[in-house]
DRENLUMPA-257524 format. One record per residue (C-alpha): x, y, z; residue in three letters. Coordinates in Angstrom, 1 decimal. Layout:
BEGIN
NODE       xx       yy       zz   resn
NODE        X        Y        Z    ALA
...
END
This chain:
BEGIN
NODE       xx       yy       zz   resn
NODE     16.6    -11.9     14.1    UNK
NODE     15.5    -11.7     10.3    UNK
NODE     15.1     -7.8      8.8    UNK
NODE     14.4     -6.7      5.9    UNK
NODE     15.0     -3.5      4.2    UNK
NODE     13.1     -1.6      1.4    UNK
NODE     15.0      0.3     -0.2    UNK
NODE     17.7     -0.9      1.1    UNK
NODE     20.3      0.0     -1.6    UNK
NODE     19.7      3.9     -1.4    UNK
NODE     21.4      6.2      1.3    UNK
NODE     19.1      5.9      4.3    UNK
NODE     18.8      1.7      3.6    UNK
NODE     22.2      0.8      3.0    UNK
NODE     23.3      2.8      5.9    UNK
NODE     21.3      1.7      8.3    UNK
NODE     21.8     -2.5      6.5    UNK
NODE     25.4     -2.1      7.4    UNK
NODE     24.9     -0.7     10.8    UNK
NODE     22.5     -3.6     11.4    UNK
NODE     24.7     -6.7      9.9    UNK
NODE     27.4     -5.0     12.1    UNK
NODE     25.5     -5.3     15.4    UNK
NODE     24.8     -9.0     14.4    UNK
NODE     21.3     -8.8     13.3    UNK
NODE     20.7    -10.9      9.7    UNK
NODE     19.7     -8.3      7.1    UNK
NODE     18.4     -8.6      3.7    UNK
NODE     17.7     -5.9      1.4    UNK
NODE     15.2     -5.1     -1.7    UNK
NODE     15.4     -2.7     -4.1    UNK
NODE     14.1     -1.6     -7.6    UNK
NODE     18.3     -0.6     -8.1    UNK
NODE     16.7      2.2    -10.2    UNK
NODE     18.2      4.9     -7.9    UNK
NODE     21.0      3.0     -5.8    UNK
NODE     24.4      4.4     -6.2    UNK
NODE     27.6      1.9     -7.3    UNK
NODE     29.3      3.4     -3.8    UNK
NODE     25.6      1.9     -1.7    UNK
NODE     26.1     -1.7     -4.0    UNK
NODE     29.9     -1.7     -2.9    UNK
NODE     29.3     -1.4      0.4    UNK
NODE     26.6     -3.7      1.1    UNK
NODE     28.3     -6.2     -1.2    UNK
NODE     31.8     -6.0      0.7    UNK
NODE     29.7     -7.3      3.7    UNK
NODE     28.0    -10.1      2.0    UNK
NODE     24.2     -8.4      2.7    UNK
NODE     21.8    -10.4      0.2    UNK
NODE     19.9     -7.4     -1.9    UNK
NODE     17.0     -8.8     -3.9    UNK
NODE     16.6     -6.7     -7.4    UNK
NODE     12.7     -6.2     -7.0    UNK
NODE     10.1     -3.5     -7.4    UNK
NODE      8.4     -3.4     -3.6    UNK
NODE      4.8     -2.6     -5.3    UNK
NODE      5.2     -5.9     -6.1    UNK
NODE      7.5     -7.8     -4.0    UNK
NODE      5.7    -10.6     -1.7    UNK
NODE      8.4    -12.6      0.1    UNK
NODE      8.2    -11.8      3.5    UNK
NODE      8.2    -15.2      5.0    UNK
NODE     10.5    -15.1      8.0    UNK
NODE     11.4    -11.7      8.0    UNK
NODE     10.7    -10.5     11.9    UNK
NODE     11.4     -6.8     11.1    UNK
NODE     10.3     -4.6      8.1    UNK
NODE     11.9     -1.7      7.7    UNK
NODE     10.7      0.3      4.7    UNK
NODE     12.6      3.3      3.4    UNK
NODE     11.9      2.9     -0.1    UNK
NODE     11.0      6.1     -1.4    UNK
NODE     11.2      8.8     -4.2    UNK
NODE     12.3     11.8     -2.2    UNK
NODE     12.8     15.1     -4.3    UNK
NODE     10.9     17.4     -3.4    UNK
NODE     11.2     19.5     -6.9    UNK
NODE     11.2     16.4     -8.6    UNK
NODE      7.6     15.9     -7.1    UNK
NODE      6.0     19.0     -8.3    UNK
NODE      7.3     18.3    -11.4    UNK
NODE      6.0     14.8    -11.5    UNK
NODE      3.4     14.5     -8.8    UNK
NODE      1.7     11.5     -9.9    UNK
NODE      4.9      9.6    -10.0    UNK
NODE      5.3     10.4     -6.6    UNK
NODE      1.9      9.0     -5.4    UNK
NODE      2.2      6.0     -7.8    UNK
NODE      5.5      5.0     -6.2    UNK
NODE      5.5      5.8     -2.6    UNK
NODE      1.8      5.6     -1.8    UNK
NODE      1.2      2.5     -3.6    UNK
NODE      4.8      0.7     -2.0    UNK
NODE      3.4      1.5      1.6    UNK
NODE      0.3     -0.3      0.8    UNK
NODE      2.0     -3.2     -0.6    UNK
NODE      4.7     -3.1      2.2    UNK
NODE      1.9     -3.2      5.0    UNK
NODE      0.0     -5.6      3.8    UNK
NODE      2.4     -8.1      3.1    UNK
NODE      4.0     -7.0      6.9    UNK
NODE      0.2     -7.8      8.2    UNK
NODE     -0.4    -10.8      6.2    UNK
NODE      3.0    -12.3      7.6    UNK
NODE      3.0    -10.6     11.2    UNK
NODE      6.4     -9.4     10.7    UNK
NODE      6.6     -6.0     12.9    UNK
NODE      7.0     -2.5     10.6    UNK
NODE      9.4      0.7     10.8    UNK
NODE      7.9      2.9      8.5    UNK
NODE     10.8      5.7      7.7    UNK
NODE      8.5      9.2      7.1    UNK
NODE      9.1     13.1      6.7    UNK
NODE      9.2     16.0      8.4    UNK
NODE      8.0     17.0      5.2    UNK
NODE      4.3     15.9      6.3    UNK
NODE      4.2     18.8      8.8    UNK
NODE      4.8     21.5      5.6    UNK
NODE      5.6     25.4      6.9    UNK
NODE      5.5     25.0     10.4    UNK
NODE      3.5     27.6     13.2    UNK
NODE      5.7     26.6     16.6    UNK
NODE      8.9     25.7     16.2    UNK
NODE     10.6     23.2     17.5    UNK
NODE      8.0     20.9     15.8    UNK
NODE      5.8     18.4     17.9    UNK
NODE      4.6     15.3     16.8    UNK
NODE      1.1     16.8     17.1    UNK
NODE      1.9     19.9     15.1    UNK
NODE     -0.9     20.2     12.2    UNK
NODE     -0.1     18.1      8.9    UNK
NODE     -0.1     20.2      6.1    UNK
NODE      2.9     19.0      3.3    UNK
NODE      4.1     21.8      1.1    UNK
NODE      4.6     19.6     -1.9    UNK
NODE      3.2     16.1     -3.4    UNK
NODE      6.3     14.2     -1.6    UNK
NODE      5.2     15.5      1.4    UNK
NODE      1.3     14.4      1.2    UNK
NODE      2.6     11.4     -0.2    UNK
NODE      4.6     10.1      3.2    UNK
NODE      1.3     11.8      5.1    UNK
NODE     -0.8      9.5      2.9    UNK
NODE      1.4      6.6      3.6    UNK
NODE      1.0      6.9      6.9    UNK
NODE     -2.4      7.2      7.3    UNK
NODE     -2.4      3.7      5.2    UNK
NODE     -0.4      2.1      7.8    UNK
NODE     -2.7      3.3     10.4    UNK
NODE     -5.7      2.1      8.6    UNK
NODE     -4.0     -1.1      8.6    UNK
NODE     -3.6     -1.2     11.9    UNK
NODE     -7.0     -0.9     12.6    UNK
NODE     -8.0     -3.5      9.7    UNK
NODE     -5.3     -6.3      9.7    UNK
NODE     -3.6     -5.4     12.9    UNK
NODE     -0.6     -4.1     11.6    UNK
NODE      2.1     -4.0     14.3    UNK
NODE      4.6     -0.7     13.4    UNK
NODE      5.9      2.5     14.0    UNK
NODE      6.3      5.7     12.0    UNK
NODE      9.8      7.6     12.1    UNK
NODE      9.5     11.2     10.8    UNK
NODE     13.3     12.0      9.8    UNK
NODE     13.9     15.3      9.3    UNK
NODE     16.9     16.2      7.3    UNK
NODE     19.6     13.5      7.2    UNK
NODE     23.3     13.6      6.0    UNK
NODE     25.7     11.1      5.8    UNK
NODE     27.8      8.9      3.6    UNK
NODE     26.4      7.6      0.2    UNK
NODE     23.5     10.6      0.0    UNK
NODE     22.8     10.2     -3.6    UNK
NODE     24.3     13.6     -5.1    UNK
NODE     20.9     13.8     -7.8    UNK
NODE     18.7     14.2     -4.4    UNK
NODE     21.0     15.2     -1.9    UNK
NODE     20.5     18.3      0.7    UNK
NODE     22.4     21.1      1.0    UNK
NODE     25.2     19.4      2.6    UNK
NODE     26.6     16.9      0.1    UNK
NODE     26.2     19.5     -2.4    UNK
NODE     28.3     22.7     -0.3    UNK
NODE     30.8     19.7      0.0    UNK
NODE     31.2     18.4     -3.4    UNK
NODE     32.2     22.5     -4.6    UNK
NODE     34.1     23.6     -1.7    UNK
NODE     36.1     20.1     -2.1    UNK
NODE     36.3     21.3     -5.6    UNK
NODE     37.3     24.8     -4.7    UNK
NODE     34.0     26.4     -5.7    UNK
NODE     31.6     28.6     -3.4    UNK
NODE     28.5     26.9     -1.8    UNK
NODE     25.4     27.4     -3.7    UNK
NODE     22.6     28.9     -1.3    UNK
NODE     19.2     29.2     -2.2    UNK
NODE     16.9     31.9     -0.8    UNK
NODE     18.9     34.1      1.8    UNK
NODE     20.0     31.2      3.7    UNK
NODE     18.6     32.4      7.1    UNK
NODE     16.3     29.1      6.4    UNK
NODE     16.7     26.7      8.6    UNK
NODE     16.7     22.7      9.4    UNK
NODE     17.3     20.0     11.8    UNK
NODE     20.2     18.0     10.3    UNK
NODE     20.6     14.2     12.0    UNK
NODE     23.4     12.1     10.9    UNK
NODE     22.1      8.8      9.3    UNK
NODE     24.3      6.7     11.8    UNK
NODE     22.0      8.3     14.4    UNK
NODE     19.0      7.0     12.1    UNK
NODE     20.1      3.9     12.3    UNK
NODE     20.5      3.5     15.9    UNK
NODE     17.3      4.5     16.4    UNK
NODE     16.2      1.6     14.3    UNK
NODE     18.0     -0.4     16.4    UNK
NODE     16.6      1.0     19.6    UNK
NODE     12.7      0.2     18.2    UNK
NODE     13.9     -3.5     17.2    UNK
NODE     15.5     -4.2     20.5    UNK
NODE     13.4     -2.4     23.0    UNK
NODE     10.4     -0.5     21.2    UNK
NODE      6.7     -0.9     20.7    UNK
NODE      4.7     -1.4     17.6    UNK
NODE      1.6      0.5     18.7    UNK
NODE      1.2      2.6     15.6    UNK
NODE      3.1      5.5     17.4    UNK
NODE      5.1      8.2     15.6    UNK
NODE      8.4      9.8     16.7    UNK
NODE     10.1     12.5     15.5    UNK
NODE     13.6     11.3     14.2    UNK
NODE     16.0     14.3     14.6    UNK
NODE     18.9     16.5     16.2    UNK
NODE     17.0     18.9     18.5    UNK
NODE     18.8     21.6     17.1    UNK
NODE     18.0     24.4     14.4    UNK
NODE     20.5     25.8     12.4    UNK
NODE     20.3     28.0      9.3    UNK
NODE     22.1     27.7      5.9    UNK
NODE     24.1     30.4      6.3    UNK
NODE     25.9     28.5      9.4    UNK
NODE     26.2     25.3      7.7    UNK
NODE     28.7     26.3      5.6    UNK
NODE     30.2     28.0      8.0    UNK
NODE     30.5     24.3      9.7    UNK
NODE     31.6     22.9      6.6    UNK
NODE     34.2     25.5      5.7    UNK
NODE     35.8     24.9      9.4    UNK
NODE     35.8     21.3      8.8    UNK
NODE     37.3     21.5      5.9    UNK
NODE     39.5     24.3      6.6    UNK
NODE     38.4     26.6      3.8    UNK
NODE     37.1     30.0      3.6    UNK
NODE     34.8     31.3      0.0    UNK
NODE     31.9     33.3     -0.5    UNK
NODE     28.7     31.0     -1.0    UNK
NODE     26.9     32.7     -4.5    UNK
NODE     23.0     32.8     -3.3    UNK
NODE     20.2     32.3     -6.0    UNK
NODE     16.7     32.1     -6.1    UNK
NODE     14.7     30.1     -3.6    UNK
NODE     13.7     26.7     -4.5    UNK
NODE      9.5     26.2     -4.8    UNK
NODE      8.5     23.8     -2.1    UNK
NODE     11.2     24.5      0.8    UNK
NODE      9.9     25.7      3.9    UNK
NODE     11.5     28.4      6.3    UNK
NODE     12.3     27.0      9.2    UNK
NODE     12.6     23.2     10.5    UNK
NODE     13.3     21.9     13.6    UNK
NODE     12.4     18.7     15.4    UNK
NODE     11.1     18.3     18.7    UNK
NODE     12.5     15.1     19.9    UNK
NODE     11.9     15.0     23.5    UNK
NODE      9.5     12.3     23.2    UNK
NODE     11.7      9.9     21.3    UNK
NODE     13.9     10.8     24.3    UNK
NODE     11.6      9.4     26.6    UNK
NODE     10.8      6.4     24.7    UNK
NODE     14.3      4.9     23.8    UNK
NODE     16.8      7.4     25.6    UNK
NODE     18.4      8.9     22.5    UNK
NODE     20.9     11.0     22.5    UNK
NODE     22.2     12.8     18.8    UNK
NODE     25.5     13.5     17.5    UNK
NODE     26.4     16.9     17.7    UNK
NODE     26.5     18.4     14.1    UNK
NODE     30.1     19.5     13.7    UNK
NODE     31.1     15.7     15.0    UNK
NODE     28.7     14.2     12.6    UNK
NODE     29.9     16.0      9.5    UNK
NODE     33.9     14.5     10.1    UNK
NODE     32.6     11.6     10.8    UNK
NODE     30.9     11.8      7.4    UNK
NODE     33.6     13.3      5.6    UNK
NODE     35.8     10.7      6.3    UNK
NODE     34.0      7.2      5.9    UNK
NODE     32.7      9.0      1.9    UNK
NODE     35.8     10.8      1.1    UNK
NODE     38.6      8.7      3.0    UNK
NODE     41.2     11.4      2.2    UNK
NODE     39.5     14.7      2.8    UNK
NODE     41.6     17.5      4.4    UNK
NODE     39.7     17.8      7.3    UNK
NODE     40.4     20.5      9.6    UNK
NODE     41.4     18.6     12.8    UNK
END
């Protein structure tokens, strides 16, 4: 089976390319390069994956491909209020492209959203059918993508399915957009406290890219294309304040995080409801402490982890 992956040389794409050439599936991957990391283009060249240097707004050879799997995205979510028009020009505009081409060609689509879409949420854990209301323009722009997928579907007959990931960590996280935990393990690696923003009683759903990827690999294998969307995440809700905590026992360390002003656009509480992803493949996450060595040690080889 032929896949192809947007994006492909960022942190979400290359992971889940080299989890996907490992299970035996062909994979090619485009990308624009303009955000890929030399550690991403290493690992995807040390096994052999093809990546095409192309802007996917205007990419157009899909022939062959049975599998699209776009995660091609600007995903800052400061950087978007900055900038929101870049935002809308970029990710909007490379779902439309991606679809159509995937329509045109009949080549099935996993379209890699946000939990971002649902903005502040009112029940927590968060349901697929929780109201959409996006906090910032990267938000609205994964919400608008989807709804052009959806349109497609009812248009062109767009076979896909929409994965909303909520906050993933792993090896190769770009450290210019990365969440709180690449950046509480670049200091504490470096001696330095973890940098908290608000009061750190905020909290998320982390889910461990390799987990991302199998989920992929559960929708190629087994899943339907019916337009559905899934939450993509751990189940579990844990603060700020306790991730470094986490982090500091994995790394066997102990410093006072410094805590600074809030950041515009970040919610107060995240976590994902995945009991009907569950149901559809039979997923079951890494626990977050196991995730975070596992991490630790394919990025930093050497790093003293706490064992």
């Amino acid at each position: 089976m032929r896949i192809l992956i947007t994006g492909g040389a960022g942190f979400i794409g290359h992971n889940v390319a080299l989890y996907l050439r490992n299970r035996g599936f062909e994979v090619v991957v485009v990308d624009s390069l303009e955000r890929s990391s030399p550690y991403a283009l290493r690992r995807l060249s040390t096994y052999e994956i093809p990546v095409v240097n192309s802007d996917v707004r205007i990419f157009d050879n899909y022939e062959g491909f049975d599998i699209v799997i776009h995660a091609a995205a600007y995903v800052s979510v400061e950087e978007s209020i900055r900038d929101p028009v870049k935002y809308f020009e970029n990710n909007v505009v490379s779902t439309a492209r991606v679809g159509f081409e995937c329509a045109k060609k009949g080549s099935k689509l996993i379209y890699l959203s946000s939990a971002a879409v649902y903005g502040e949420p009112v029940e927590i854990p968060v349901k697929e059918s929780h109201k959409l209301n996006p906090k910032s323009p990267y938000g609205l722009s994964k919400l608008m993508s989807e709804q052009v997928l959806k349109q497609y579907a009812d248009l062109y007959e767009l076979k896909h399915v929409v994965l909303r990931l909520f906050n993933v960590y792993g090896p190769g996280q770009n450290p210019a957009y990365a969440g709180a935990i690449n950046s509480f393990i670049d200091r504490l690696m470096e001696g330095k406290p973890p940098i908290i923003y608000g009061d750190g009683a905020q909290t998320r759903d982390f889910i461990y890219v390799i987990d991302v990827a199998r989920v992929i690999e559960s929708f190629i294998e087994e899943g339907s294309f019916n337009g559905a969307v899934y939450n993509v995440g751990s189940g579990e809700e844990t603060s700020i304040n306790a991730l470094a905590e986490k982090l500091m026992n994995v790394l066997g360390v102990k410093i006072k995080p410094i805590y600074a002003v809030e950041r515009p656009g970040d919610i107060k509480r995240s976590s994902a409801d995945i009991s009907k992803l569950k149901e559809a493949i039979g997923f079951t996450p890494t626990p977050l402490e196991k995730g975070l060595r596992e991490a630790l040690k394919a990025f930093y080889g050497g790093a003293p982890l706490n064992d």
